[in-house]
N, C-alpha and C positions, 0 to 999 in steps of 0.2 A: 412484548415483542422487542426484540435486539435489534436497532436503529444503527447501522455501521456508519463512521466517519466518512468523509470523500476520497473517494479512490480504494476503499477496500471495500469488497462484496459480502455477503452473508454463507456461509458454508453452515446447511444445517447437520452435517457430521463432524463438524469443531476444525481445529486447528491442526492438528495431529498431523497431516500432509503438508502443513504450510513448507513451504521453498524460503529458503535462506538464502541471503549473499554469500554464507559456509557454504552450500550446497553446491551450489554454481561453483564456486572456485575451486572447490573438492572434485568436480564433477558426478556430485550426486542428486541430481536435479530427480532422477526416476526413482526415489528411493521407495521401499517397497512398506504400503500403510496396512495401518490395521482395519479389520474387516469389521471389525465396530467400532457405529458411531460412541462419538461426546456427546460433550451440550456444544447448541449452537453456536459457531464464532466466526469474527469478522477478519476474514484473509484476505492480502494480495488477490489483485485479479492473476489469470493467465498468465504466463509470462513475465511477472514481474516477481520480485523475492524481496522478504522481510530484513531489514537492517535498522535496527534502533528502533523500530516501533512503526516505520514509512516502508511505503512499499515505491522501489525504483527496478527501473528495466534492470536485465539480467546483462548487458552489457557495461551498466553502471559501476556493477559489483565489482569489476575487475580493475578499477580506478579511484574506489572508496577502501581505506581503511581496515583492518579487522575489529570486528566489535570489541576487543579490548583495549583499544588503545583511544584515545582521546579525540574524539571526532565529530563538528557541528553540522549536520544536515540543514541546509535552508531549502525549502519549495516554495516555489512562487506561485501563486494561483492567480487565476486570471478569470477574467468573463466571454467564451468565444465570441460574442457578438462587436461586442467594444471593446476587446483588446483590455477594459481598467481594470487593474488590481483590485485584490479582495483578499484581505486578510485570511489566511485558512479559520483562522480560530471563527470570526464570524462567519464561514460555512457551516463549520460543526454548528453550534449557535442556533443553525436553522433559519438565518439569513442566506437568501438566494439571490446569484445576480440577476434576476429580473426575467418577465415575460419574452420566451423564447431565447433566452439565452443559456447555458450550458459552461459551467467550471470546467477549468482543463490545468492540469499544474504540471511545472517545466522544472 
């Protein structure tokens, strides 16, 4: 089973539709997929689109960079309950913040 990092979902038709920050600023966010699946893969939710490997709002796009050019993405993840930081890398990890609380990254 294919376990996705936080913040991307499991698409059991693959990547092939995935949404780009290209797409968005192209304006080709509807672009037209293929009617057969891949192998399963871990996309952007809704709304958000692929840059460097993270998935950020589609309003972000237009304030980041093109993928070719030299560019550090930081995301902060947090713990909704308590508001304390949490390393992403200890989410992937499989460290959770905790009983009824819920990651959210900014």
């Amino acid at each position: 089973d294919l376990t996705c990092p936080p913040g991307k979902k499991l698409n059991p038709c693959g990547d092939s539709c995935q949404v780009t920050c290209k797409d968005v600023t192209t304006n080709n966010v509807h672009k037209v997929c293929p009617r057969k699946c891949k192998q399963p893969a871990c996309v952007c939710p809704r709304g958000q689109a692929l840059i460097r490997g993270q998935c950020v709002a589609y309003d972000h796009c237009w304030r980041l960079p093109p993928e070719d050019q030299d560019f550090h993405i930081t995301i902060h993840t947090f713990c909704k309950k308590t508001s304390k930081p949490v390393k992403p890398l200890d989410l992937v990890r499989g460290r959770d913040c905790g009983d009824s609380q819920e990651p959210w990254t900014l």
